[in-house]
C-alpha positions, 0 to 999 in steps of 0.5 A, a space after each residue: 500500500 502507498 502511503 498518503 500524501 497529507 496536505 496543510 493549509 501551510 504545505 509548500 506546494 513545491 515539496 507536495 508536487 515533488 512528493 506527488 511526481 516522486 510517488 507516481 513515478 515510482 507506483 504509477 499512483 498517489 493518494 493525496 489527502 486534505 482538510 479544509 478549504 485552505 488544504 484542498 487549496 494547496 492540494 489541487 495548486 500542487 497536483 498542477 505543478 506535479 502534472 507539468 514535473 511528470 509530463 517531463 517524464 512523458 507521464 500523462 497524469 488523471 485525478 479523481 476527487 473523493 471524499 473519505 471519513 477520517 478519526 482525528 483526535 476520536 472526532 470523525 472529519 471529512 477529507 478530500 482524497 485526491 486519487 492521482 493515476 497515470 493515464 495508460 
């Protein structure tokens, strides 16, 4: 299993694109997950700036956005998951 990729309002969205083109790369697949209008934001600026990374690559990207429950601190939150494949 891949691991997820965990956005912050506050993540830089050079280092999130880095790790999104750094795992597709390798599993051809990356789950990226975010919290919150200002994470979704951060998310979404970085799936762009993967997407221009691996096209470098010859590596065509597609998302699909997902909503998914998640326990934080014994409280149930909804997140975005971003689920992030190559197109073959």
């Amino acid at each position: 299993m891949v691991d997820i990729i965990k956005v912050k309002a506050n993540s830089r969205t050079a280092a999130v694109a880095g790790a999104i083109a750094g795992v597709v790369r390798e599993h051809k697949h990356a789950d990226v997950q975010a919290i919150g209008a200002g994470a979704v934001n951060q998310a979404v600026k970085a799936l762009a700036l993967a997407k221009g990374y691996l096209a470098e690559d010859g590596l065509e990207i597609f998302c699909v956005p997902e909503f998914v429950d998640v326990e934080i601190e014994g409280k149930v939150r909804t997140a975005i998951k971003l689920v992030v494949n190559v197109k073959t």
